[in-house]
C-alpha positions in Angstrom: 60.5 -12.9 27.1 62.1 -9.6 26.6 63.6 -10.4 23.0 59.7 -11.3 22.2 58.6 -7.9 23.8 61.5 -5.8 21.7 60.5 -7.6 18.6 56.4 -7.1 18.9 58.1 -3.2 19.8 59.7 -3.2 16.8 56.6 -4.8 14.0 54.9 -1.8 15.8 56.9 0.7 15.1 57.7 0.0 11.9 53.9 -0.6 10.8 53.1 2.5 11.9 56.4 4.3 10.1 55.7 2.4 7.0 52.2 3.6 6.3 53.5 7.1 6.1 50.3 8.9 8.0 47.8 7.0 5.4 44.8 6.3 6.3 43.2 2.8 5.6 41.0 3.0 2.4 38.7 -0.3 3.2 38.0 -1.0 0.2 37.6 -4.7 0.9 34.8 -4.1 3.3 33.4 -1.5 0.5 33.1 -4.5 -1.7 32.2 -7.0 0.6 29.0 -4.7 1.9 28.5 -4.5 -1.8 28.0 -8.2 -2.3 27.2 -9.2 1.8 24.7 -6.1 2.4 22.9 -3.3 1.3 24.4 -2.7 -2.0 23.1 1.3 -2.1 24.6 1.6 1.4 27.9 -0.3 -0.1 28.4 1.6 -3.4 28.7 4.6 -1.0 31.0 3.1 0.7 33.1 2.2 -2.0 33.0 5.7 -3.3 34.5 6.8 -0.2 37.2 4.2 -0.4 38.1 5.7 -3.5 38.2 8.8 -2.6 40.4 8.0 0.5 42.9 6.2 -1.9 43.6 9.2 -4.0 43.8 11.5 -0.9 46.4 8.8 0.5 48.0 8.7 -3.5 48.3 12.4 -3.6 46.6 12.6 -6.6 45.0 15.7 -5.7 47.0 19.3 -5.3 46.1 19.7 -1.8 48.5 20.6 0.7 50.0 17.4 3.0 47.9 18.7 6.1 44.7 18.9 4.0 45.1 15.6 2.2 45.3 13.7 5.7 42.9 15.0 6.8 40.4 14.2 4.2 41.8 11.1 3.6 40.9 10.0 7.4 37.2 11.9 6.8 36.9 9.6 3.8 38.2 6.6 5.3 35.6 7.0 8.6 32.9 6.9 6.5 33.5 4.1 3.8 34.7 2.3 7.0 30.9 3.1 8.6 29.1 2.7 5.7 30.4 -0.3 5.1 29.8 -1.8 8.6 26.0 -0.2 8.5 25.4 -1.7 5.4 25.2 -5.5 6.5 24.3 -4.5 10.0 21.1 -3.1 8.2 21.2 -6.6 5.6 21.5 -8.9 8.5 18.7 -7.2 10.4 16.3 -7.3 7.4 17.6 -10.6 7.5 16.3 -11.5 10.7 13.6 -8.7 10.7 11.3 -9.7 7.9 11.0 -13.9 8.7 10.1 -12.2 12.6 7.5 -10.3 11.4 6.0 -12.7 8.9 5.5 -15.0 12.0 3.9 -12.2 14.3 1.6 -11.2 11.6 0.4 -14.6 10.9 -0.1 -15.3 15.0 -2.4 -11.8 15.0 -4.4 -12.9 11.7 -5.0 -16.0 13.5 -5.8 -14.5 16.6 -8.7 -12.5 14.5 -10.2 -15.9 13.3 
């Protein structure tokens, strides 16, 4: 039990001293909310993925401090973007068929 505990210790630590202070760039989610969602909301969000890749590249001259913290701005929000965008395409989803049927009951109701 503790050998499993020291190893699962161990992944950890080296997962989070392997990424270096990067930040996630989603850009899988970016492309799936593309594809899965509301594509507007999901070519935003795969701007923002970009943009957190380069800041977690260094392609930019921006001090170390600066780039990490743009790079976790930039993540956040092609992370939320990304989510919104087929939480909004799965409610249209389920919104629109919903209010066909109400709006047929109430023109019925009128005849």
């Amino acid at each position: 039990m503790s050998t499993e505990l020291n190893h699962s210790q161990d992944v950890e630590c080296s997962l989070v001293a392997s990424s270096g202070g990067q930040h996630r760039d989603y850009r899988k989610l970016a492309i799936g909310s593309i594809i899965c969602g509301l594509s507007c909301l999901g070519i935003m969000s795969l701007i923002y993925s970009v943009k957190a890749r380069a800041m977690n590249k260094g392609k930019l001259n921006l001090p170390e401090a600066d780039r990490a913290k743009k790079a976790k701005e930039y993540s956040d929000k092609a992370r939320n973007y990304g989510i919104f965008a087929i939480v909004a395409w799965v409610a249209l989803l389920i919104l629109i068929p919903l209010l066909m049927v109400l709006v047929s009951y109430l023109l019925t109701l009128i005849n």
